[in-house]
C-alpha positions in Angstrom: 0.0 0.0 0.0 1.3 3.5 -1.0 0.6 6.4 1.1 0.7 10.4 0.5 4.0 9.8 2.8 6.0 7.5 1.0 8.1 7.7 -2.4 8.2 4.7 -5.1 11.5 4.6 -6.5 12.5 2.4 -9.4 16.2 2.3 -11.2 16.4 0.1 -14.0 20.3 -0.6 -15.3 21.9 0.4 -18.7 23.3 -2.3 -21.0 26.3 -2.8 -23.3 25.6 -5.6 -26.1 28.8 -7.3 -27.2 26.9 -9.2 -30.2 24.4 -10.3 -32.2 22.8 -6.6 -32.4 20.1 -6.6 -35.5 19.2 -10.4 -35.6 16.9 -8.6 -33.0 15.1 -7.1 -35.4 11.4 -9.0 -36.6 12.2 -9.3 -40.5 15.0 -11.6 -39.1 14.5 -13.2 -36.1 10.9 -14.2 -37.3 12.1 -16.6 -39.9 15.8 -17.0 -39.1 16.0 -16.7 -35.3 18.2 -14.2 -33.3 20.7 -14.1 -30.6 22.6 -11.5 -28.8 24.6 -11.6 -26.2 25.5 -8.3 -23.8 25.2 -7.6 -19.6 23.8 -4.5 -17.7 26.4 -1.8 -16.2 26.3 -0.1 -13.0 24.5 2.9 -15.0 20.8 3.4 -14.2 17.9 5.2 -15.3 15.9 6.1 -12.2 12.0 7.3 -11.7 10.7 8.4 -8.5 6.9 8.4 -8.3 5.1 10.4 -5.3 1.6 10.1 -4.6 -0.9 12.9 -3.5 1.0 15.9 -4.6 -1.7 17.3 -7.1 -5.0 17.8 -7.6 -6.7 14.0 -8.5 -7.1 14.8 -12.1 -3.5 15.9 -13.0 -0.2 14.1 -12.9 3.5 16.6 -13.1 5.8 14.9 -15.1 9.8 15.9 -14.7 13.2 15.1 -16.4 16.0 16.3 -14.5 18.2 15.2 -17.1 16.1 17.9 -19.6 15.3 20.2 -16.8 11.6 20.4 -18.0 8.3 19.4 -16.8 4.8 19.0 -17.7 1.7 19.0 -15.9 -0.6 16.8 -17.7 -4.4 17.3 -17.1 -6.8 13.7 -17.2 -10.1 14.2 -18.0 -12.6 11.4 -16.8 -9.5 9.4 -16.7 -9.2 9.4 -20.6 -5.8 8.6 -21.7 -4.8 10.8 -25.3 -2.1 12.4 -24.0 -0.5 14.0 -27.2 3.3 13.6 -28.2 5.1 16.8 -28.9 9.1 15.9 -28.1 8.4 17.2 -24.7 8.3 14.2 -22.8 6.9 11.9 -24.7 8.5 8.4 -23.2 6.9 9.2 -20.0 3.3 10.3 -21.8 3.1 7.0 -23.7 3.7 4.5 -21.0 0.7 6.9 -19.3 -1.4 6.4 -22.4 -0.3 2.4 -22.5 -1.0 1.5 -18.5 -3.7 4.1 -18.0 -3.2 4.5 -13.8 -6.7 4.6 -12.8 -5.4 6.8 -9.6 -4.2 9.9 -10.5 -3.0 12.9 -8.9 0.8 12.1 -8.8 4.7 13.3 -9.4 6.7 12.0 -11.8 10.1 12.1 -12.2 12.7 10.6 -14.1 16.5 10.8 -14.9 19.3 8.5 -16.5 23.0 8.6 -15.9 23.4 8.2 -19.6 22.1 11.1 -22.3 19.9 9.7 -25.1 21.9 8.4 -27.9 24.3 7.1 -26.1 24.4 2.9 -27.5 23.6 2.2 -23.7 19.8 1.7 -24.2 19.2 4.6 -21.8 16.2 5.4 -23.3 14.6 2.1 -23.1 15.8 2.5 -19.8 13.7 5.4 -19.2 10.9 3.8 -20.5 11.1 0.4 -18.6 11.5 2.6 -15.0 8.5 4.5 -15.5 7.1 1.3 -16.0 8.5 -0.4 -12.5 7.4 2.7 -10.9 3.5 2.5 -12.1 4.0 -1.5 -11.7 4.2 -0.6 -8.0 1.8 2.5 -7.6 -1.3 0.4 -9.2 0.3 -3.2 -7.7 0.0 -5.0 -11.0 1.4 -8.8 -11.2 3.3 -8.5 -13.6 6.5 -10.8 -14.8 9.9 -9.5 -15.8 9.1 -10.6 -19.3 5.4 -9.0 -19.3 7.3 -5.6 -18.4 9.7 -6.4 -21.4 6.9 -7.1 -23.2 5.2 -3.9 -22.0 8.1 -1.4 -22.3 8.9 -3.2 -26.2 5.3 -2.1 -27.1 5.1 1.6 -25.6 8.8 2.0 -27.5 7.6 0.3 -30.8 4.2 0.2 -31.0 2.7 3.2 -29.1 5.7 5.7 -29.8 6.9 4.0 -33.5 10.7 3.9 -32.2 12.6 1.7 -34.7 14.7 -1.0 -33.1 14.8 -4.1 -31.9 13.3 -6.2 -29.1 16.9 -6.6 -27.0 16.8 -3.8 -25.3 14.0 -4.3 -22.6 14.8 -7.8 -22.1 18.0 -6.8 -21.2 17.6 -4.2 -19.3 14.4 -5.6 -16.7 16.5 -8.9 -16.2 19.9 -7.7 -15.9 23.0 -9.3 -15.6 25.0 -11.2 -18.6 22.2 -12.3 -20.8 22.1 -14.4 -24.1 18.9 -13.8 -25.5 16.9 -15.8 -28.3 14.4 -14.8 -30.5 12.4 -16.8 -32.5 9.0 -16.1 -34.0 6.5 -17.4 -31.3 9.2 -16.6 -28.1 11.9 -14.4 -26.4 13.9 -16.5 -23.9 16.5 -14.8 -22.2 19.3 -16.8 -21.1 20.9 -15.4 -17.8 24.8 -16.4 -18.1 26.8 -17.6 -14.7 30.3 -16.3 -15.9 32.6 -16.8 -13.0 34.0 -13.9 -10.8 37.5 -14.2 -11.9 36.8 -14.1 -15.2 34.2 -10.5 -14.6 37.5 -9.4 -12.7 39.2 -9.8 -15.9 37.1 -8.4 -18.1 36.2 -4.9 -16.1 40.4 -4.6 -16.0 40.5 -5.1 -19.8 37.3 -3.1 -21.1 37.5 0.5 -21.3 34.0 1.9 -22.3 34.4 5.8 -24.0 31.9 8.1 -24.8 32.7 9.4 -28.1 30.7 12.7 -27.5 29.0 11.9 -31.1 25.2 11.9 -31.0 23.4 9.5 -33.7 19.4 8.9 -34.3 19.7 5.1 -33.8 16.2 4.5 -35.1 17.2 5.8 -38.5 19.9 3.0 -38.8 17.4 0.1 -37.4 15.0 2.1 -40.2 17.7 1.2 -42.6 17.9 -2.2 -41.6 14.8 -3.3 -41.6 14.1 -2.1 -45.0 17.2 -3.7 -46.3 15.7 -7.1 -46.3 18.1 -8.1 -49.6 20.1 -11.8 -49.4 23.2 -9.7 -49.1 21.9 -7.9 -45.5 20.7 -11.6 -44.3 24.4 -13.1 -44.4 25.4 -10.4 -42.4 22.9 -11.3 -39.6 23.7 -14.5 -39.6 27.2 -13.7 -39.3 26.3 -11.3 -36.4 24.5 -14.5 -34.9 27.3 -16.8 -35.4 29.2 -14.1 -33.0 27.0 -14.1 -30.5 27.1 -18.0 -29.9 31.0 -18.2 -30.4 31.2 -15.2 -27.7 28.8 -17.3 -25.0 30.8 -19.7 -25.3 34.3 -18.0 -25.1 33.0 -15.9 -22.3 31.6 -19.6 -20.2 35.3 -20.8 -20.8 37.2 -17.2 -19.8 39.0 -17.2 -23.0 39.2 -13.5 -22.8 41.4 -13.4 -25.4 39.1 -14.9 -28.0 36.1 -12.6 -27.2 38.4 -10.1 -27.4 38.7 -11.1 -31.0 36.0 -11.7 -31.3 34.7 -7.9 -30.9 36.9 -7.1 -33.7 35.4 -9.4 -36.0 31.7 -8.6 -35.0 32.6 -5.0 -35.4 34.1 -5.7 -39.0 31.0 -7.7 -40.0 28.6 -5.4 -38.0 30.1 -2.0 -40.4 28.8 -4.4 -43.8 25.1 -3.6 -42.6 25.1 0.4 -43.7 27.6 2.9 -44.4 25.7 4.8 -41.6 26.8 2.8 -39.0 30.6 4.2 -39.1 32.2 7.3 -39.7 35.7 9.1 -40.9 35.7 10.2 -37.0 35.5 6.9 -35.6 36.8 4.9 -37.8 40.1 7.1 -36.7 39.3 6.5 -33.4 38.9 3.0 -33.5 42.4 2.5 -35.8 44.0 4.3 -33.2 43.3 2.7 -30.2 43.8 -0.3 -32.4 47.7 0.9 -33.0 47.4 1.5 -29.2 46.6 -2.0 -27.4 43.2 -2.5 -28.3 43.0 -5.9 -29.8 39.2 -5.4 -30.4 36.5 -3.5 -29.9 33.0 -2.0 -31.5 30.3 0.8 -31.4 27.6 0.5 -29.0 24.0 0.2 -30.2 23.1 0.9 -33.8 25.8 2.7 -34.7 26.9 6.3 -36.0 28.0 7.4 -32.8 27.3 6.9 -28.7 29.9 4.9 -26.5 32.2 2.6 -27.6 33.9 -0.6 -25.8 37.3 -1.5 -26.4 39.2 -4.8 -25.0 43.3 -4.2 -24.1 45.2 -5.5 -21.8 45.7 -4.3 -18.5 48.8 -3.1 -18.8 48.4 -1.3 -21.6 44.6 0.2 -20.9 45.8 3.2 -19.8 47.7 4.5 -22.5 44.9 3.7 -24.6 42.4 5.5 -22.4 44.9 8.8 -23.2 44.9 8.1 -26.6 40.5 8.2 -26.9 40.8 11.5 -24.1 43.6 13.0 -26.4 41.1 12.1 -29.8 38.0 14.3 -28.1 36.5 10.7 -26.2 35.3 10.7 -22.8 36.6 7.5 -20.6 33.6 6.0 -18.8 34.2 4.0 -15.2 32.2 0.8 -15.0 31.0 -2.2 -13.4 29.1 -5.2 -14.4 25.4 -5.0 -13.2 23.8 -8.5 -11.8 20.1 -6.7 -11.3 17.8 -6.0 -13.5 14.5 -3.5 -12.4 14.4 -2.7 -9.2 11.8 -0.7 -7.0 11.2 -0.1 -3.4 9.4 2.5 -1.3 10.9 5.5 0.8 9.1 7.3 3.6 9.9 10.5 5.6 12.5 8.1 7.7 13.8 6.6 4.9 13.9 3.3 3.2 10.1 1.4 3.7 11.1 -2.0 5.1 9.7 -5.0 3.4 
């Protein structure tokens, strides 16, 4: 039971995919089948949902990432709520769950700016979702919120992209994820400590400070349904399985490699996916103790993840800070959603 006292909070990690990224799309993984392979990072997007703070008929809706807000009126509890690029991701999940209690704060911010290749945005999404999960205590799976936060993304809001990202983000953890036409299994991998030591040591994730429209590229994509864009994807597939199971056995060394190769056979999607800029900043930190590496999300610009070894990650990170690139800290993430309630003391128990 939530009170006019007490705060629902919800923080939902971001993710980094190491492969498989477009087999997730339907025009593939509906007659082909799709895998990808990835884990959640210590990033989050967060929404904090307060009860009783307006009149019943309104609900105040808040990015502090934007530094906006909204305050949307309800009338007769009629969901329409119009999109306008001020807000939107928080309006459709509204217009989707349709809380039949109104008269709420909602507010929202990510540690990651749209963009970014860290599915921040699904993120977003998939929070506001934990948060209303709570507020109208629905029963609802971790794959009926994927489910859910897919369809406001896809359906309601017409976001191009794939179906990875809210799986990935509402379990959590290192995930290997089929698709197939009648089902979504997500695959929660047990990789062993030492071997996650080993790979936050090597990994050095940078933030290229280039923005990119990723649903453009998955636009792209789907469209380019040709013989020539299928090989690819199964390519991209045949890296996702070869990474599970280099990752199972720690052979670090081979996934490393094998984020060069996915990368090389990732770029033979679009010309859109790289550019002059980072191809240069991938052939340097190449010349600079990378041994592999890609772009995160669809491409074009964002974050990307590059494998060295330890003794020679920091000079690469000086290279990417010297070539305009922003060095992100990180940790592996082993939840998924997360929500719990906060009252004037401070954390609700139970």
């Amino acid at each position: 039971m939530v009170n006019k006292n007490e705060k629902i909070h919800c923080r939902v990690p971001l993710r980094i995919s190491f492969a498989g990224g477009g087999t997730d799309l339907p025009f593939y993984y509906e007659k082909f089948g799709g895998a990808v392979i990835g884990s959640t990072i210590d990033k989050f997007a967060y929404s904090t949902l307060t009860p009783n703070k307006l009149n019943k008929n309104k609900i105040l809706v808040r990015s502090t990432d934007y530094d906006i807000e909204t305050v949307l009126k309800i009338k007769a509890k009629f969901f329409d709520l119009q999109y306008d690029g001020k807000l939107d991701l928080a309006k459709a999940v509204l217009n989707v769950m349709k809380p039949k209690k109104l008269g709420f704060e909602m507010i929202t911010a990510s540690d990651s700016a749209p963009g970014s290749g860290l599915a921040s945005s699904t993120s977003v999404v998939t929070s506001i979702v934990g948060a209303l999960k709570s507020y109208m205590k629905l029963s609802l799976t971790s794959y009926e919120i994927a489910e859910l936060a897919h369809k406001i993304e896809r359906k309601e809001l017409e976001i191009k992209g794939g179906v990875q990202d809210q799986y990935a983000c509402t379990f959590g953890g290192f995930y290997f994820i089929e698709f197939k036409k009648n089902s979504i299994i997500v695959n929660p991998l047990k990789i062993r400590s030492d071997i996650i030591h080993e790979l936050e040591s090597c990994l050095v994730l940078a933030d290229t400070n280039i923005s990119r429209d990723s649903s453009e590229i998955h636009s792209i994509q789907a469209k380019s349904k040709n013989e020539k864009t299928v090989d690819i994807l199964h390519d991209m597939k045949k890296h996702a399985f070869n990474m599970k199971r280099q990752l199972l056995k720690g052979n670090v060394k081979d996934f490393a490699n094998e984020l060069h190769e996915s990368w090389l056979t990732k770029k033979k999607i679009s010309d859109i996916i790289s550019t002059k800029k980072i191809e240069k900043i991938y052939d340097n930190a190449r010349k600079h103790g990378a041994i592999g590496g890609k772009l995160l999300g669809a491409g074009g610009g964002g974050h990307m993840l590059f494998y060295a070894n330890l003794e020679k990650r920091r000079d690469l990170e000086k290279k990417l800070v010297k070539m305009g690139c922003q060095i992100i800290p990180f940790c592996f993430e082993n939840h998924g959603l997360q929500t719990w309630k906060v009252n004037e003391k401070g954390v609700k128990p139970g």
